[in-house]
N, C-alpha and C positions, 0 to 999 in steps of 0.2 A: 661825657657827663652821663652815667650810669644812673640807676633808680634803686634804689633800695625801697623793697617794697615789703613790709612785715603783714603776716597772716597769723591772728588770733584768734584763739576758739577755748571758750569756758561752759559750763554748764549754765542753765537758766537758772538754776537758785543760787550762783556765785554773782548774778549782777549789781548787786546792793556792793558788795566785796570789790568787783572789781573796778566798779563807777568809781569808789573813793579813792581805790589805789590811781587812779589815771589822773583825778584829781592834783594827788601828791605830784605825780610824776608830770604832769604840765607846771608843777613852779618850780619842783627841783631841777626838770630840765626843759626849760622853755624852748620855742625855737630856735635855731642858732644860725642865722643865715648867712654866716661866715663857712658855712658846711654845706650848706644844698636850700633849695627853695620846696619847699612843702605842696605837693601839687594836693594831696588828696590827707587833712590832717586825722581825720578818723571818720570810716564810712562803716554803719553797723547795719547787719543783720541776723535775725531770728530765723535759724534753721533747725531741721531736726534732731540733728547732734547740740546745738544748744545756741552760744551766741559768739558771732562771725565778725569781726573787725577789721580792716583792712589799712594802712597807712602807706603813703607812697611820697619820696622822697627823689627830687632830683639832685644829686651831688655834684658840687662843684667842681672842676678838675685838680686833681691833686689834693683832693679832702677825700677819699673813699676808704680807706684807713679808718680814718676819726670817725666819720660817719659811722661806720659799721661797728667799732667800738662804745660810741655814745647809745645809738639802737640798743647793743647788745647790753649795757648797763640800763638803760630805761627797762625792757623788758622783765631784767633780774629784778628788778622791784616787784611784780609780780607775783616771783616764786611760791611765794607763803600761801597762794590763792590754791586747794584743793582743783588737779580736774581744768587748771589754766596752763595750755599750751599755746605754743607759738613759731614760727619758721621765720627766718630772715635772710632774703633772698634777694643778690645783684642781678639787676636784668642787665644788658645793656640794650642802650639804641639800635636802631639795625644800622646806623652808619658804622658804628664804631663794631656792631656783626660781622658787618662786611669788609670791615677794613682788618680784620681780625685773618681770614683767608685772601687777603690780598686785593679785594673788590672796593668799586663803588659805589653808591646811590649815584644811578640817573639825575640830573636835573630835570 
């Protein structure tokens, strides 16, 4: 069960822009917890480059497809936002690291 974990960065004068866009985008795509359990649903901060959001998603196995698909449509709602970037990145666990070259987590 992997993480997807999306990193967003906009300018400080796009946050009026981007508040309402997240708005939209939490009823057009609410949680879906037939896909992953939401560990982290938006953690924000003000850095020097502008404004920092972070989202982190546990996916449920055999949904990391969908998952990454719905992300990547949630985020396109975005687009229109000057100066609104974003990365969408699988972590995995390190069991599933370690099971990746043959290893396992110690009990």
């Amino acid at each position: 069960m992997p993480y997807i974990i999306t990193t967003t960065l906009y300018p400080s004068d796009k946050v009026t822009d981007a508040a309402k866009m997240y708005l939209e985008a939490i009823k057009k795509y609410p949680p879906d917890d037939s896909l992953g359990t939401t560990i982290v649903p938006a953690a924000v901060i003000a850095t020097l480059q502008g404004i920092k959001v972070i989202t982190i998603i546990e996916v449920k196995k055999g949904k990391l497809e969908d998952a990454q698909t719905r992300m990547a449509n949630v985020m396109a709602m975005f687009h229109s936002i000057q100066g609104y970037e974003y990365s969408i990145e699988t972590y995995l666990k390190v069991e599933e690291a370690m099971g990746v070259i043959g290893m396992s987590r110690p009990a």
